[in-house]
Every structure is written in C-alpha cells, then in structure tokens.
C-alpha positions as CSV (number, residue, x, y, z in Angstrom):
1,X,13.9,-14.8,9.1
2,X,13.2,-13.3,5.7
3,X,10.4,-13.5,3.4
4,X,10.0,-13.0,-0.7
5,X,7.0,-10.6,0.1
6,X,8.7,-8.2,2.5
7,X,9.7,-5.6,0.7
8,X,12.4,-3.8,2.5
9,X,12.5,0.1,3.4
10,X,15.0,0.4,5.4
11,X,18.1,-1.0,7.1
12,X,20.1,0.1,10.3
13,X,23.2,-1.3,9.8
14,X,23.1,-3.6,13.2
15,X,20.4,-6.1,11.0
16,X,17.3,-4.4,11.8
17,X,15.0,-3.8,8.7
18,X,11.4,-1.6,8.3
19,X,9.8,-3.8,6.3
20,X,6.7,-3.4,3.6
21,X,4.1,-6.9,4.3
22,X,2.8,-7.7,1.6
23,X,2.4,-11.3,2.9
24,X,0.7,-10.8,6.5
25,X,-0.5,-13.2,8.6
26,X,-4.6,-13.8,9.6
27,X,-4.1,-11.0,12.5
28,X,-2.2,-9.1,10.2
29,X,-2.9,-6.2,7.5
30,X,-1.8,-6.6,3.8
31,X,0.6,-3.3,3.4
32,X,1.7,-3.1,7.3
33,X,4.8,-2.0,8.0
34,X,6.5,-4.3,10.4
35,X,10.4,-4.1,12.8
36,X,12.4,-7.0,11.9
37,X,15.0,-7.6,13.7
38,X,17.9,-10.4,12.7
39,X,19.4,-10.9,15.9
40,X,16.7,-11.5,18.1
41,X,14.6,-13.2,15.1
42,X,11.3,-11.6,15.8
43,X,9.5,-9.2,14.0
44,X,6.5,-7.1,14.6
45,X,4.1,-4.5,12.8
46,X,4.8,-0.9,13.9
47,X,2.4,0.7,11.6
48,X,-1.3,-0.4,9.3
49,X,0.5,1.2,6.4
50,X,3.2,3.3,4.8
51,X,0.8,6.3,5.2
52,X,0.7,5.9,8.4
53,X,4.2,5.5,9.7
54,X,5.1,8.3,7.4
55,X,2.0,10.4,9.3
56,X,3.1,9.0,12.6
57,X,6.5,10.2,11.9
58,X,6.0,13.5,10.5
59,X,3.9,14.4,13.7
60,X,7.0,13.3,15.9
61,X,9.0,15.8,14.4
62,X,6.6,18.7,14.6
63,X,6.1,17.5,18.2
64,X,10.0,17.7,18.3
65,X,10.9,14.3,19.3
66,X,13.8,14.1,16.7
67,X,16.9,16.6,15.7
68,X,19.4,16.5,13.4
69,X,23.1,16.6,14.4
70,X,25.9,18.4,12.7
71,X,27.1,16.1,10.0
72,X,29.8,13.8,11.5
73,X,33.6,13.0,10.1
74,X,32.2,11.3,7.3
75,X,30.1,14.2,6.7
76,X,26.8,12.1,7.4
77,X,24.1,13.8,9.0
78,X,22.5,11.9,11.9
79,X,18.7,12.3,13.1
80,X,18.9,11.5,17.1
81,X,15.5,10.5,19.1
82,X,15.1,13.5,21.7
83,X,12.3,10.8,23.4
C-alpha cells in the first residue's frame, strides 16, 4: 500500500509511516499529511499540511502531553505520550 507521490517523514519501526500526499484523492488536500499503516493496510490524513501537524504538535507539548525519558541502554532518548 505505497504510492510514488508519498513522500515519507517518518517511520515507527512496527510499519507505520507519516506520510507527505502529494497525490490526494478528490476529498483529499494536495500536501496533507496522512497515517499509513502496513499491517492493517489503511491510511488516513492526520493533518491539511506539514504546518499544521508541526503547529498541532508544538501546542501538545506546551500543553504538556509529551515528555522525554532518560536515554535508554542504547542511549536513545524516547518522547512518551502523557495523553
């Protein structure tokens, strides 16, 4: 489930991707950031654009609905969801 004009951002590890659309459907927004996720084989936009996920994300932190933990044993900080 994969597309030539998703652009990815990011990657979880357990084949989940944030992806960059730059190939959106009719109900979709050129530039919308969508949740793909491999093993279920759906995906779905989580934000209109960069901008905003970025904007959405920076107010969660203020709002302090993240923290990040002391880095682990392979010295890797981690950012855990306080929600």
């Amino acid at each position: 489930m994969q597309n030539p004009y998703w652009l990815r951002l990011s990657f979880d590890w357990s084949h989940s991707w944030l992806l960059l659309d730059l190939d959106p459907t009719a109900a979709g927004t050129y530039g919308q950031v969508l949740f793909l996720s491999e093993v279920e084989e759906m995906a779905f936009p989580i934000a209109d654009s960069v901008a905003e996920l970025l904007a959405t994300f920076a107010a969660d932190l203020e709002a302090g609905l993240y923290s990040l933990d002391e880095a682990d044993d392979l010295g890797q900080d981690r950012v855990r969801s306080n929600a």
